[in-house]
N, CA, C and O atoms as a printed pandas DataFrame, in Angstrom:
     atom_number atom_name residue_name chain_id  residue_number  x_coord  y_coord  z_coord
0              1         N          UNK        A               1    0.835   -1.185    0.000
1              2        CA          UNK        A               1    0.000    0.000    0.000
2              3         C          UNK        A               1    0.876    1.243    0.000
3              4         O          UNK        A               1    1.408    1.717    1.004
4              5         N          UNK        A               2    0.968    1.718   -1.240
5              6        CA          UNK        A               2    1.497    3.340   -1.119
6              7         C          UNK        A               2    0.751    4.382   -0.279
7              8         O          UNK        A               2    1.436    5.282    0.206
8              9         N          UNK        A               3   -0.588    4.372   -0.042
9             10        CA          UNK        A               3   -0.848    5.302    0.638
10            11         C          UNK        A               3   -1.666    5.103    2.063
11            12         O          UNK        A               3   -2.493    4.200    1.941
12            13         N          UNK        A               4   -1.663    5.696    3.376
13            14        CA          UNK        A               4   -2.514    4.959    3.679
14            15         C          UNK        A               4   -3.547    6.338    4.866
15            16         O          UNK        A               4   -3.053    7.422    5.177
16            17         N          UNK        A               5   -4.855    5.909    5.270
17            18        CA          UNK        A               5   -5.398    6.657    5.894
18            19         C          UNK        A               5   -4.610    7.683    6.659
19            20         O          UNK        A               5   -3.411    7.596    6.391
20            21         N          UNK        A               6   -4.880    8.565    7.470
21            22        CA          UNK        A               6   -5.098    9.043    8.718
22            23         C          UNK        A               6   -4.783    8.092    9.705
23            24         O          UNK        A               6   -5.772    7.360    9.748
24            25         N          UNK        A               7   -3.827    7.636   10.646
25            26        CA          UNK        A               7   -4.437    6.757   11.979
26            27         C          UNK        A               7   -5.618    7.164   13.117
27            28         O          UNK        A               7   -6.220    6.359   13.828
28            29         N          UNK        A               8   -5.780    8.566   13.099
29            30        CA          UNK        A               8   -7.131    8.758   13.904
30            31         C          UNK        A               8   -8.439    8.512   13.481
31            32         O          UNK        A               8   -9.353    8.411   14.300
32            33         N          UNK        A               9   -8.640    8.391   12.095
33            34        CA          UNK        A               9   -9.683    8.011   11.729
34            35         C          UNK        A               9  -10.504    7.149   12.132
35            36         O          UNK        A               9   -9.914    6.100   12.389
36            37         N          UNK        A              10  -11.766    7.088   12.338
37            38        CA          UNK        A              10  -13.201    6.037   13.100
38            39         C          UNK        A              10  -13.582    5.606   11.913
39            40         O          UNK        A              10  -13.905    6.339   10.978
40            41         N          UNK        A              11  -13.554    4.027   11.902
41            42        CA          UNK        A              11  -14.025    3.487   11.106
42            43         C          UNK        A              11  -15.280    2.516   11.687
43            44         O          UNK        A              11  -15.081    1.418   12.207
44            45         N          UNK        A              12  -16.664    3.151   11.493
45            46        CA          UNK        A              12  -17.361    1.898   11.855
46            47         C          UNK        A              12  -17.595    0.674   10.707
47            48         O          UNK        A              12  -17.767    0.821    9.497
48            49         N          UNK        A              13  -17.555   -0.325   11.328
49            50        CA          UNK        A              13  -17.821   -1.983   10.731
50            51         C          UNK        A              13  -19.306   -2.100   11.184
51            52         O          UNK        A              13  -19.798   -1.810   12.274
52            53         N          UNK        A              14  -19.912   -2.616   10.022
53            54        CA          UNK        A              14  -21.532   -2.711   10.182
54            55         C          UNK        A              14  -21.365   -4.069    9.179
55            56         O          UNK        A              14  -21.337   -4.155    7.952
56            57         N          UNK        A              15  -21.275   -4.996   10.151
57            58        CA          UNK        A              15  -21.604   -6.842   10.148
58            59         C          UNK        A              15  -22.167   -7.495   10.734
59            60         O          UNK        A              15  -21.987   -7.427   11.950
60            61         N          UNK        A              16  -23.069   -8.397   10.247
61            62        CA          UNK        A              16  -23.928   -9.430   10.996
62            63         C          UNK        A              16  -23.477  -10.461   11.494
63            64         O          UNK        A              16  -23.954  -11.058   12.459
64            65         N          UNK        A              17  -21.985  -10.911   10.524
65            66        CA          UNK        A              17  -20.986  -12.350   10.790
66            67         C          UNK        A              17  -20.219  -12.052   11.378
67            68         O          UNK        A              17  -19.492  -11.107   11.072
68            69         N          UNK        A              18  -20.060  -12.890   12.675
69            70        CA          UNK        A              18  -18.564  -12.339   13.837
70            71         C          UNK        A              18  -17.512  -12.367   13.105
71            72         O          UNK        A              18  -16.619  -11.521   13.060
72            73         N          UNK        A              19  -17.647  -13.806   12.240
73            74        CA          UNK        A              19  -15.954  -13.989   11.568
74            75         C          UNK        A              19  -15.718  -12.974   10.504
75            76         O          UNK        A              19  -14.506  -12.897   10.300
76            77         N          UNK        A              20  -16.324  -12.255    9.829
77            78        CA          UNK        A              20  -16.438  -11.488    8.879
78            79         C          UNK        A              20  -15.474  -10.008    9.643
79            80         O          UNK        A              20  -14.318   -9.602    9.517
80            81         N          UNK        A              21  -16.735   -9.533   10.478
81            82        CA          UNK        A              21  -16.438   -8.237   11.694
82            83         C          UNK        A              21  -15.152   -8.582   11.692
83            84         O          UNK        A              21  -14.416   -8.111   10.824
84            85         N          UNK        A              22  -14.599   -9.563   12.771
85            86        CA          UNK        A              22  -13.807   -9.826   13.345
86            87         C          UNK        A              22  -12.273   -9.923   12.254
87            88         O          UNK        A              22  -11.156   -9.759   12.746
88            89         N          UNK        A              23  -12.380  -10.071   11.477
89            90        CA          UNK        A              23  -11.870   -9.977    9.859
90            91         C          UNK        A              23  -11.198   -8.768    9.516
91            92         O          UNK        A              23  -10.067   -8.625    9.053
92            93         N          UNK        A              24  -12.267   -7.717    9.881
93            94        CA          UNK        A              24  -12.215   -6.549    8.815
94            95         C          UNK        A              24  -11.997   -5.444   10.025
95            96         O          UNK        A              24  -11.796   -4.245    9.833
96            97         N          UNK        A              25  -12.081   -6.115   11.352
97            98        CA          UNK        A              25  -11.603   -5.174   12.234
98            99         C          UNK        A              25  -10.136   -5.632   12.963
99           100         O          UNK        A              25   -9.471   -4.984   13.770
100          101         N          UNK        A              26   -9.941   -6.614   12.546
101          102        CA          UNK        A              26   -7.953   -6.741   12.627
102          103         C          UNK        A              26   -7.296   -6.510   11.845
103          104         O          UNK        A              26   -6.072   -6.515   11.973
104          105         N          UNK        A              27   -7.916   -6.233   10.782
105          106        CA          UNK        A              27   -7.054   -6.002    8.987
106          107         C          UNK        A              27   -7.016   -4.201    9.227
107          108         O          UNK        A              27   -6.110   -3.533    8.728
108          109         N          UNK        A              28   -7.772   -3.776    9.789
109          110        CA          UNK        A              28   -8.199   -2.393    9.492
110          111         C          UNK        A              28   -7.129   -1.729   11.325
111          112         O          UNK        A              28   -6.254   -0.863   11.346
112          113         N          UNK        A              29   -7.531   -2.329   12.237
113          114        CA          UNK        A              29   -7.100   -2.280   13.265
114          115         C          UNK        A              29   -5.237   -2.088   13.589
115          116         O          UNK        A              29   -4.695   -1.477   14.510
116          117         N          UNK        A              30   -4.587   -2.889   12.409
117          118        CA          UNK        A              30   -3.291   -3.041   12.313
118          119         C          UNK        A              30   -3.038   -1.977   11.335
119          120         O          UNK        A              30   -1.988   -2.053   10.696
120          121         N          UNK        A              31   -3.657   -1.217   11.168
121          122        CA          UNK        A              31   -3.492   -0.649   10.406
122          123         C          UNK        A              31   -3.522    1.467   11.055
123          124         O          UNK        A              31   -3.490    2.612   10.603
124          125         N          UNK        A              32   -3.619    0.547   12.587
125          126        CA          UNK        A              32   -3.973    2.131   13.475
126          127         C          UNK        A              32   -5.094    2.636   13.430
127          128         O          UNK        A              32   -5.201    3.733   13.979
128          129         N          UNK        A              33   -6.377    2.012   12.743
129          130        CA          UNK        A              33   -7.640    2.875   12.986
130          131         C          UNK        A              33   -8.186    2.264   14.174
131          132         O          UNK        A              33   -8.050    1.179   14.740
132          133         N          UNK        A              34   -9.023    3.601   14.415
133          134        CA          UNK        A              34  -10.144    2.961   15.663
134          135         C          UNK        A              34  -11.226    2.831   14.918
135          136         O          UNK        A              34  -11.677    3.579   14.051
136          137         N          UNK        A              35  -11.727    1.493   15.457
137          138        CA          UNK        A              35  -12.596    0.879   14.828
138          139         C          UNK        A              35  -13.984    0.219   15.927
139          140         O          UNK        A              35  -13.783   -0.606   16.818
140          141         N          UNK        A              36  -15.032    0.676   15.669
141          142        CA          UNK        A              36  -16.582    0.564   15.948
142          143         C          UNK        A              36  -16.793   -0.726   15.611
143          144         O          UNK        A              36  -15.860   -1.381   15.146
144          145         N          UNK        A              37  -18.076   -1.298   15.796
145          146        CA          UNK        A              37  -18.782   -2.154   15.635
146          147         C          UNK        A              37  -20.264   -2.063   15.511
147          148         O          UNK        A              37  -20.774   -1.108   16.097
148          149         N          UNK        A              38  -21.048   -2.861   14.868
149          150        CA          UNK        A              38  -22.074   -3.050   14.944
150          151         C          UNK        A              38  -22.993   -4.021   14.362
151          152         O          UNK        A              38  -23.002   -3.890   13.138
152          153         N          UNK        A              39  -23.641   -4.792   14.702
153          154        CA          UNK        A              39  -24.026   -5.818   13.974
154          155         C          UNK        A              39  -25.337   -5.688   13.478
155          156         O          UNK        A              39  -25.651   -6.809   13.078
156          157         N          UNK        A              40  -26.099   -5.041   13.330
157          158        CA          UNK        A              40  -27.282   -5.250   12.708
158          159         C          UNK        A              40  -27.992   -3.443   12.049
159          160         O          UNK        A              40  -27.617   -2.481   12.719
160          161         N          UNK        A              41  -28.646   -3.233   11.198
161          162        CA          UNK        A              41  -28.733   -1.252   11.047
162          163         C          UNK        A              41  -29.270   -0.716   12.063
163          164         O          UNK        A              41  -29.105    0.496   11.928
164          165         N          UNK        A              42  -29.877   -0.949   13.105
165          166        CA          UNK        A              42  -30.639   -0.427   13.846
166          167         C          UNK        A              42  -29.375    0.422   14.635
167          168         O          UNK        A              42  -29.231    1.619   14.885
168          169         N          UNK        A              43  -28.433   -0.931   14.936
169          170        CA          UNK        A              43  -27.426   -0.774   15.475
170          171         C          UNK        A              43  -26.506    0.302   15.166
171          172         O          UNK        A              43  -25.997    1.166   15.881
172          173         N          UNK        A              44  -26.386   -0.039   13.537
173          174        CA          UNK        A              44  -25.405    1.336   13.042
174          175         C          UNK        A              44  -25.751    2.623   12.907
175          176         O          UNK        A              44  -24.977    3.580   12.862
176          177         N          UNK        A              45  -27.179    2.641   12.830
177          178        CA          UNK        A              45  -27.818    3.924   13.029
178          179         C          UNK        A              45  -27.414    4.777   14.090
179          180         O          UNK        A              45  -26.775    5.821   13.961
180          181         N          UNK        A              46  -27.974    4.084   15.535
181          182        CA          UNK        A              46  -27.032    4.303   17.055
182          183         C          UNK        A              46  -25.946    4.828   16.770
183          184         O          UNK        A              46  -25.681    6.030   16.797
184          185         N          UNK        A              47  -25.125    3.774   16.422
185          186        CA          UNK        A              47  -23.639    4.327   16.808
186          187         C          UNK        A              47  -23.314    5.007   16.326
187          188         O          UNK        A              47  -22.625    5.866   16.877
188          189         N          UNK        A              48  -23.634    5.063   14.839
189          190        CA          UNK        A              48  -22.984    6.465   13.892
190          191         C          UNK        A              48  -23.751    7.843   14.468
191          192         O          UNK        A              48  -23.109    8.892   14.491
192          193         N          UNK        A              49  -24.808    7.818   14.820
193          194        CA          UNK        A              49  -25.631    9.061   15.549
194          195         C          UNK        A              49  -24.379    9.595   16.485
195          196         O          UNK        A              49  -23.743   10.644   16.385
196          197         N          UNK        A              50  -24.232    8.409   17.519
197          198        CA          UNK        A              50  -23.472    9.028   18.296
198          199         C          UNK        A              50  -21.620    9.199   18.584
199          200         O          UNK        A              50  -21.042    9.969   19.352
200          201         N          UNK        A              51  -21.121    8.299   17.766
201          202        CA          UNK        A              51  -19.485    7.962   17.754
202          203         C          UNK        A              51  -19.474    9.296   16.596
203          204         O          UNK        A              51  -18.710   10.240   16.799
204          205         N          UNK        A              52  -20.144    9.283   15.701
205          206        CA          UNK        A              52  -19.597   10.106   14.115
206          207         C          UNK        A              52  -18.366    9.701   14.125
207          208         O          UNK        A              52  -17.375   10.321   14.512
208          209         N          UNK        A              53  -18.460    8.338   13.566
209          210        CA          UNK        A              53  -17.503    7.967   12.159
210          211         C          UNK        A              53  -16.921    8.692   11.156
211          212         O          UNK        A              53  -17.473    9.658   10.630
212          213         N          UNK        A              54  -15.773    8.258   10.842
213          214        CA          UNK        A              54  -14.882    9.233    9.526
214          215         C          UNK        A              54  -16.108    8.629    8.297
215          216         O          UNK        A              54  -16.684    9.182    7.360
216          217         N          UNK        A              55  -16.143    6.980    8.966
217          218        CA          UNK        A              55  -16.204    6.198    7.454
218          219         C          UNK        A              55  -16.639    4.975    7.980
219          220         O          UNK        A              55  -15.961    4.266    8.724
220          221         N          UNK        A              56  -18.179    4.647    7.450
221          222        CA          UNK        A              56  -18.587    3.508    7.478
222          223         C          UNK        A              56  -18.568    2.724    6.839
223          224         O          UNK        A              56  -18.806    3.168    5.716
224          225         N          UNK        A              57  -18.359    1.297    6.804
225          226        CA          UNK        A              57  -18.263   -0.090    5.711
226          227         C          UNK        A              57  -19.450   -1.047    6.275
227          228         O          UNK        A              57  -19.461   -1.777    7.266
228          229         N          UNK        A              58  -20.635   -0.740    5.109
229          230        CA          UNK        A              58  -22.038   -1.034    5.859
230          231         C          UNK        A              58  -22.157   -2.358    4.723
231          232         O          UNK        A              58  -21.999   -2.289    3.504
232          233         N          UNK        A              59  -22.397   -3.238    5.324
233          234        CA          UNK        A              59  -22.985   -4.382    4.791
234          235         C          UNK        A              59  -24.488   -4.436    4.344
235          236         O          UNK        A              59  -25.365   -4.135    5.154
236          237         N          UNK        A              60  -24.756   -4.767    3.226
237          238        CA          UNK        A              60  -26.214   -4.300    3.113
238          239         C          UNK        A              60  -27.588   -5.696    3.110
239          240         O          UNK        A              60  -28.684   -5.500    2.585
240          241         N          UNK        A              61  -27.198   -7.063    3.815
241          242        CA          UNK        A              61  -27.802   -7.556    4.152
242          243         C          UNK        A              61  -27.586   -7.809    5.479
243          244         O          UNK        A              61  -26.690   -8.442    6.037
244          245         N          UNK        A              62  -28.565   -7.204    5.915
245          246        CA          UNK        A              62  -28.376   -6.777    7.731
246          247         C          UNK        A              62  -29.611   -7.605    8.397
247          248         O          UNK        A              62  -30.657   -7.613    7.749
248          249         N          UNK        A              63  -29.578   -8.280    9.599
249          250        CA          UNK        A              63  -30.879   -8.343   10.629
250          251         C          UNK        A              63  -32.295   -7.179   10.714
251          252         O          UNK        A              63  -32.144   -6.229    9.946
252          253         N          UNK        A              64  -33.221   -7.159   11.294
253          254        CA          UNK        A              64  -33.928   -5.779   11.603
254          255         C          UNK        A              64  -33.988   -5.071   10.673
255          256         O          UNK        A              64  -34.951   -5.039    9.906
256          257         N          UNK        A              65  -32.469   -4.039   10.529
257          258        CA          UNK        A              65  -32.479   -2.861    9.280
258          259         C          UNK        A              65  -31.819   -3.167    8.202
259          260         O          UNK        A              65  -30.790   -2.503    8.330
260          261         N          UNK        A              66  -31.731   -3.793    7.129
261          262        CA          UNK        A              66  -30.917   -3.951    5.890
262          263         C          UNK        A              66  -29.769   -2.586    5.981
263          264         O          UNK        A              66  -30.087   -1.645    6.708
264          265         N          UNK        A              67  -29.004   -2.554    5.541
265          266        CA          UNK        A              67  -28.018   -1.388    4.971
266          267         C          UNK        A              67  -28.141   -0.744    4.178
267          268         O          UNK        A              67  -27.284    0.124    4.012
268          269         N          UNK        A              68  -29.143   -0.822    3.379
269          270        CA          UNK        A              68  -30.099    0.345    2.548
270          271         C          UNK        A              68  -30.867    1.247    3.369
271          272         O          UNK        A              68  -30.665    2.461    3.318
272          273         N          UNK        A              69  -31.466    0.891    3.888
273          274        CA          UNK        A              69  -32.214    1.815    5.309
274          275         C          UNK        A              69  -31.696    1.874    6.213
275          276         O          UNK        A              69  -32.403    2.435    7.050
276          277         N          UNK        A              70  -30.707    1.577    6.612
277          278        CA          UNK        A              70  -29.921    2.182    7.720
278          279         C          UNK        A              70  -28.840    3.398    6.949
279          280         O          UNK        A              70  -28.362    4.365    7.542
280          281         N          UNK        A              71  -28.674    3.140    5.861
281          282        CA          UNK        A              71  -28.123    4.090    5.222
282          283         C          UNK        A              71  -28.524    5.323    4.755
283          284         O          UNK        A              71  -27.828    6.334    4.669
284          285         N          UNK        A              72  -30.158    5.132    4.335
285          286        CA          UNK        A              72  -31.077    6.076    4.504
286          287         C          UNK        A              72  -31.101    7.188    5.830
287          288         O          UNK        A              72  -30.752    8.342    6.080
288          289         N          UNK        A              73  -31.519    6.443    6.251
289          290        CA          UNK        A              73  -31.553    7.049    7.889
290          291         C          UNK        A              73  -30.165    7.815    8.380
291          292         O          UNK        A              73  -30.226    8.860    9.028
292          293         N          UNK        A              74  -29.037    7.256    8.046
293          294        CA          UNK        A              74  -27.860    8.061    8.457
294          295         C          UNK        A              74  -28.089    9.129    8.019
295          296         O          UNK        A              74  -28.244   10.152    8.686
296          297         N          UNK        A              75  -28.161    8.983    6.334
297          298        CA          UNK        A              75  -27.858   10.612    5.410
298          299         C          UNK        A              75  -28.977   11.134    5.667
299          300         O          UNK        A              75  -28.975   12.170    5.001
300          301         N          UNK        A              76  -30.532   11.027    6.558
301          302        CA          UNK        A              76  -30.717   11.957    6.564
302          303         C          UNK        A              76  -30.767   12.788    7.583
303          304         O          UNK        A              76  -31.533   13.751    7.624
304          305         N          UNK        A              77  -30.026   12.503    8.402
305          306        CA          UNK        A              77  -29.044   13.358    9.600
306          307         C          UNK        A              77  -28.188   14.199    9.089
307          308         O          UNK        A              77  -27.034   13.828    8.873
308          309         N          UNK        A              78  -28.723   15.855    8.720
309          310        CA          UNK        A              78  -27.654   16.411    8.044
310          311         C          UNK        A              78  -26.241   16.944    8.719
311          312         O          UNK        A              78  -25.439   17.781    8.304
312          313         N          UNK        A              79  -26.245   16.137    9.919
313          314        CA          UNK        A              79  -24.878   16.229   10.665
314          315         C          UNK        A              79  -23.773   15.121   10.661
315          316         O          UNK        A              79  -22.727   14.980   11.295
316          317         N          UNK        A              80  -24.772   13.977    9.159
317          318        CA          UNK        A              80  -23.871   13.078    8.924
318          319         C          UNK        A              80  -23.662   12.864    7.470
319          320         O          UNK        A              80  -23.362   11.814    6.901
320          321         N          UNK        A              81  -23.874   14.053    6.961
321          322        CA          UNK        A              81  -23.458   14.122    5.488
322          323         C          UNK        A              81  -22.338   13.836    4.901
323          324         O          UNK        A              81  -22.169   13.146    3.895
324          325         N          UNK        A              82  -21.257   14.600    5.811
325          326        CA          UNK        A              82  -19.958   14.117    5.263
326          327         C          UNK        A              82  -19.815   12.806    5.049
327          328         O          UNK        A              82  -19.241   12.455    4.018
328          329         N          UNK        A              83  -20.329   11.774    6.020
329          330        CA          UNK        A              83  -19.259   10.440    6.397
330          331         C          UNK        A              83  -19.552    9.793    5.355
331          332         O          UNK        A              83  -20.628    9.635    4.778
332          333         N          UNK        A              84  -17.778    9.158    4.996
333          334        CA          UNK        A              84  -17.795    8.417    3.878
334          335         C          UNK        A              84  -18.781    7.318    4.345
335          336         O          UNK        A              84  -19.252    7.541    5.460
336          337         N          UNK        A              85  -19.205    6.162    3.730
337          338        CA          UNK        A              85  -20.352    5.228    3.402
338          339         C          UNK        A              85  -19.822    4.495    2.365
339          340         O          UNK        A              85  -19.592    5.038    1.285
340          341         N          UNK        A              86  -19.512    2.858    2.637
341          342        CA          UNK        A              86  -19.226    2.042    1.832
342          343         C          UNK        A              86  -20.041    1.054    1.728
343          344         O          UNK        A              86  -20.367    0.403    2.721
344          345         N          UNK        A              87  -20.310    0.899    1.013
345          346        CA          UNK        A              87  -21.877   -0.661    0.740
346          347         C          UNK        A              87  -20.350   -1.890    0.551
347          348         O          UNK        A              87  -19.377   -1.854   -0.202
348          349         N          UNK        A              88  -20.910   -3.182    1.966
349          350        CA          UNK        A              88  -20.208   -3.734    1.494
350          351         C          UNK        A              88  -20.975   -5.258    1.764
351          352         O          UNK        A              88  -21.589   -5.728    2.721
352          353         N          UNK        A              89  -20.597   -5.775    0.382
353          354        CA          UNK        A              89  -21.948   -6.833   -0.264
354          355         C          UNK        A              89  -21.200   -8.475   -0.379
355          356         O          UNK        A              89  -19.974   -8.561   -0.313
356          357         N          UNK        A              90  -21.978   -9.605   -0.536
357          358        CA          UNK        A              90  -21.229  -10.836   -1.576
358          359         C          UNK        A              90  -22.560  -10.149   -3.023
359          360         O          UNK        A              90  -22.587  -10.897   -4.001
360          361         N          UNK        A              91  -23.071   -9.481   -3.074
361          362        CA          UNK        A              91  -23.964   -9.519   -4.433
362          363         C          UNK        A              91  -22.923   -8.858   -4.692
363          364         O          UNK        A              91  -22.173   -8.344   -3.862
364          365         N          UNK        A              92  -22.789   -8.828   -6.237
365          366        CA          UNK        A              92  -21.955   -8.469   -7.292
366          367         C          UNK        A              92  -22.999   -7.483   -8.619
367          368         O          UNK        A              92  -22.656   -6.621   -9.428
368          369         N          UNK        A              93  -24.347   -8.127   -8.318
369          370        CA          UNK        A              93  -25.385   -7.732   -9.262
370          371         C          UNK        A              93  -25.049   -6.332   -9.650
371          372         O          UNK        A              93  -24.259   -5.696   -8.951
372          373         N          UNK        A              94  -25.678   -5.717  -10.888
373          374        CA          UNK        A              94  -25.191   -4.072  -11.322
374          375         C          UNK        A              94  -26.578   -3.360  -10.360
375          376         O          UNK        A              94  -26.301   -2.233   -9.952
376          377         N          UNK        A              95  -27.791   -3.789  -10.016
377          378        CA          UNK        A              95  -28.918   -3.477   -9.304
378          379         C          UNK        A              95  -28.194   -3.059   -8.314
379          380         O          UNK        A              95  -28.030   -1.848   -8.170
380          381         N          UNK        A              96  -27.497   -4.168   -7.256
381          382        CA          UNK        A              96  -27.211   -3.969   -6.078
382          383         C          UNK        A              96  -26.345   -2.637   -5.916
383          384         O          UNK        A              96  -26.588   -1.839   -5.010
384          385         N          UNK        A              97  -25.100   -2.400   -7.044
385          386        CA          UNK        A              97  -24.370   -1.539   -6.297
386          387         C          UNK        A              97  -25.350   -0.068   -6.698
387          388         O          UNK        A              97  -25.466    0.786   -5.819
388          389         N          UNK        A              98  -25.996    0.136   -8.005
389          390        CA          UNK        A              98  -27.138    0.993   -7.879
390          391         C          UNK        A              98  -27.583    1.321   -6.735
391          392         O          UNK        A              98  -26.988    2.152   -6.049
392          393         N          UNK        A              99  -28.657    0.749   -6.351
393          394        CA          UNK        A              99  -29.593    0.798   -4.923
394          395         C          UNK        A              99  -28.667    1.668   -3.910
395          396         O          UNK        A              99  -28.857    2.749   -3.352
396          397         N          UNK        A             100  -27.529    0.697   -3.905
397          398        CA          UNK        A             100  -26.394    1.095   -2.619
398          399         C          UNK        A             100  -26.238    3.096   -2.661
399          400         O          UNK        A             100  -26.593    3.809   -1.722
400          401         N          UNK        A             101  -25.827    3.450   -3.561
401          402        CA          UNK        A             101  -25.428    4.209   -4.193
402          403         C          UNK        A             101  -26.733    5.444   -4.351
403          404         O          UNK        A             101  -26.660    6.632   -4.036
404          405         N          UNK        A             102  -27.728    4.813   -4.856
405          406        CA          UNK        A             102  -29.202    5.718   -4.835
406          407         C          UNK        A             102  -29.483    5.592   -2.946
407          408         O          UNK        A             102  -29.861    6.655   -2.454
408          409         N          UNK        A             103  -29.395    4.945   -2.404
409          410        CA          UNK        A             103  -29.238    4.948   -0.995
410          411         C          UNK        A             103  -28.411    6.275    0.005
411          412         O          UNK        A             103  -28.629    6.816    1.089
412          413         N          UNK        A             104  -27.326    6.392   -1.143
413          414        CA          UNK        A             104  -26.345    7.339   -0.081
414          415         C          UNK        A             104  -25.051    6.608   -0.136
415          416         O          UNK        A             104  -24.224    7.498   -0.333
416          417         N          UNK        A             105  -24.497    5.596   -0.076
417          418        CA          UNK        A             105  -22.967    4.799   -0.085
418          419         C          UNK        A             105  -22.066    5.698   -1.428
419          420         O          UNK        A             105  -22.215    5.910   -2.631
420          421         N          UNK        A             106  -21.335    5.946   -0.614
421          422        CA          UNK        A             106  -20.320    6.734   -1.617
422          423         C          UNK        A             106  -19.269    5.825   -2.655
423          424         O          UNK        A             106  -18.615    6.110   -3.658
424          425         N          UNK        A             107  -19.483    4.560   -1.834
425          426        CA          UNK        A             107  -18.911    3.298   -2.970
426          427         C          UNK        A             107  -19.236    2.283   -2.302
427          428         O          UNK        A             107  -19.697    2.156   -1.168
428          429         N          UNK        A             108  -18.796    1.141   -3.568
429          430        CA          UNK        A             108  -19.443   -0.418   -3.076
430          431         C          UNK        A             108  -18.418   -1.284   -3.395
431          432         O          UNK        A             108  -17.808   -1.384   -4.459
432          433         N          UNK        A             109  -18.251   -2.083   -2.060
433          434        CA          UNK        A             109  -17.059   -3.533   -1.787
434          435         C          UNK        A             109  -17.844   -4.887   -2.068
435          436         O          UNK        A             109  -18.895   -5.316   -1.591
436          437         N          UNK        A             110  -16.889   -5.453   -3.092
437          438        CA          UNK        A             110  -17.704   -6.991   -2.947
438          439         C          UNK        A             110  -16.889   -7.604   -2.129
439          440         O          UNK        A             110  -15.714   -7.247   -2.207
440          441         N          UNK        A             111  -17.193   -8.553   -1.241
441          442        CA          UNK        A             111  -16.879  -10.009   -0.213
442          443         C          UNK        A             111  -16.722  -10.998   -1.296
443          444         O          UNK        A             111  -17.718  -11.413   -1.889
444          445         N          UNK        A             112  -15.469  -11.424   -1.608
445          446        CA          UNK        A             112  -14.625  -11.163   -0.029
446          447         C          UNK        A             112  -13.749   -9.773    0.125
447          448         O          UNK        A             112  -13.630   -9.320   -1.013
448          449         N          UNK        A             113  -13.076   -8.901    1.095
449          450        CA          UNK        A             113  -12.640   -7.672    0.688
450          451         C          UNK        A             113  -11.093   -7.953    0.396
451          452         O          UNK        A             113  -10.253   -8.684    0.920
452          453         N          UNK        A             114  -11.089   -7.165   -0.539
453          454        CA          UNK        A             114   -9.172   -6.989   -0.421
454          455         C          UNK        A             114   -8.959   -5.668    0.060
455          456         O          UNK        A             114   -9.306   -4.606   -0.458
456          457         N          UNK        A             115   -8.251   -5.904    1.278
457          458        CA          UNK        A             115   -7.984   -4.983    2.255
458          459         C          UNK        A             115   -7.326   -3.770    1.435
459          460         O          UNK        A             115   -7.650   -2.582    1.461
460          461         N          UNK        A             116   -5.924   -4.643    0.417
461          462        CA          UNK        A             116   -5.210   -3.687   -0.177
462          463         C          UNK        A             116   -5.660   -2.410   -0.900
463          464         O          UNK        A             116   -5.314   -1.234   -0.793
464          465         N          UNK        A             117   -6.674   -3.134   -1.779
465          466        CA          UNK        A             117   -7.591   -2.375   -2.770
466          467         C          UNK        A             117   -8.901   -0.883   -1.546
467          468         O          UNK        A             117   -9.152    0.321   -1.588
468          469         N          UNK        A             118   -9.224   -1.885   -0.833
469          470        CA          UNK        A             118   -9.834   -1.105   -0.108
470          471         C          UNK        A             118   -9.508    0.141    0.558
471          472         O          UNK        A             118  -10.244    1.125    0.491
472          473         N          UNK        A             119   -8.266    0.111    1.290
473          474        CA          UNK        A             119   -7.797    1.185    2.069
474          475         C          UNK        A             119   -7.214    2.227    1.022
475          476         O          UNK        A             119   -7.135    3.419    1.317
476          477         N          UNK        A             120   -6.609    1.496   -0.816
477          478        CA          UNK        A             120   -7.011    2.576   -1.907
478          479         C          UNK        A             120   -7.937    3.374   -1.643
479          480         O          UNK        A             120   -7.668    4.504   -1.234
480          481         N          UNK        A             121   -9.404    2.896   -1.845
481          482        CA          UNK        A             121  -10.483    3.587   -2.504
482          483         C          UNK        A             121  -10.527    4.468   -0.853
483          484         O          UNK        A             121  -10.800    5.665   -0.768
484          485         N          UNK        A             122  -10.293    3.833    0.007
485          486        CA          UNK        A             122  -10.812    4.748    1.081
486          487         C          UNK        A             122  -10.012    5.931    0.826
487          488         O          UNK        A             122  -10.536    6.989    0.478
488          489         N          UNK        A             123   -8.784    5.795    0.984
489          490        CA          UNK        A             123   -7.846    7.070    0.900
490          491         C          UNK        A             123   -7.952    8.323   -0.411
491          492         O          UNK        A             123   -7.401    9.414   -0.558
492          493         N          UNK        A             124   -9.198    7.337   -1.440
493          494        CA          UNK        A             124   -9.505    8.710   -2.446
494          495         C          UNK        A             124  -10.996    9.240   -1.922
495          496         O          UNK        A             124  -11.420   10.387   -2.066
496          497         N          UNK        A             125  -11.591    8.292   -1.373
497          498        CA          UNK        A             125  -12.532    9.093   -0.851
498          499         C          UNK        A             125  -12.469   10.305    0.488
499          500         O          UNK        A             125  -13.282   11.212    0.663
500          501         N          UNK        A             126  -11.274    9.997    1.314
501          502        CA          UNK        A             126  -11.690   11.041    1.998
502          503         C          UNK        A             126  -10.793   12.004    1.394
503          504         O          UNK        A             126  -10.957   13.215    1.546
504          505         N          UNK        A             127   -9.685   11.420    0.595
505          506        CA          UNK        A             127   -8.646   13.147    0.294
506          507         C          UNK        A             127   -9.622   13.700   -0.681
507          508         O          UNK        A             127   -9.427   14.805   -1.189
């Protein structure tokens, strides 16, 4: 990786699978971010209300709230406009990353993630 975040940056993880979470918050973690949790949208709604995240990586088949409507619901907190928003999916479909995207996600990850590629796109989204 030529470039890499901020280390203060808040990254919330919005996963339903421990091993998944647990995955993407030691890959991201070694990497010096502080990193959130949450497992289901209801959940990420909460926390992003109240932590304000740099940058969420929202999974969009969720328990309760899918990640389309929890994503809804973030952006329309206009005190959470800035935060980056990543739809992160196993659909690959051209619908899905649409939706994501007409939702509010400023980009979309397919599962499985490559960390490498990822902490790319993050680092053009927030510079």
């Amino acid at each position: 990786m030529d470039e890499t975040l901020p280390a203060h940056l808040t990254i919330l993880v919005v996963e339903d699978y421990e091993d998944t979470s647990l995955a993407m918050r030691l890959a991201l973690e070694d990497q010096g971010y502080r990193i959130l949790e949450a497992a289901d949208g209801v959940q990420a709604v909460e926390v992003a209300e109240r932590e304000r995240p740099d940058i969420i990586l929202m999974d969009l088949q969720l328990p309760i709230l899918d990640g389309l409507a929890a994503t809804e619901r973030i952006r329309a907190n206009p005190e959470m406009s800035e935060v980056v928003i990543v739809a992160v999916t196993a659909h690959q479909e051209a619908d899905y990353r649409a939706r994501a995207l007409a939702a509010g996600c400023n980009a979309f990850v397919s599962k499985p993630i490559d960390f490498e590629w990822l902490n790319d796109l993050l680092v053009n989204l927030v510079h």
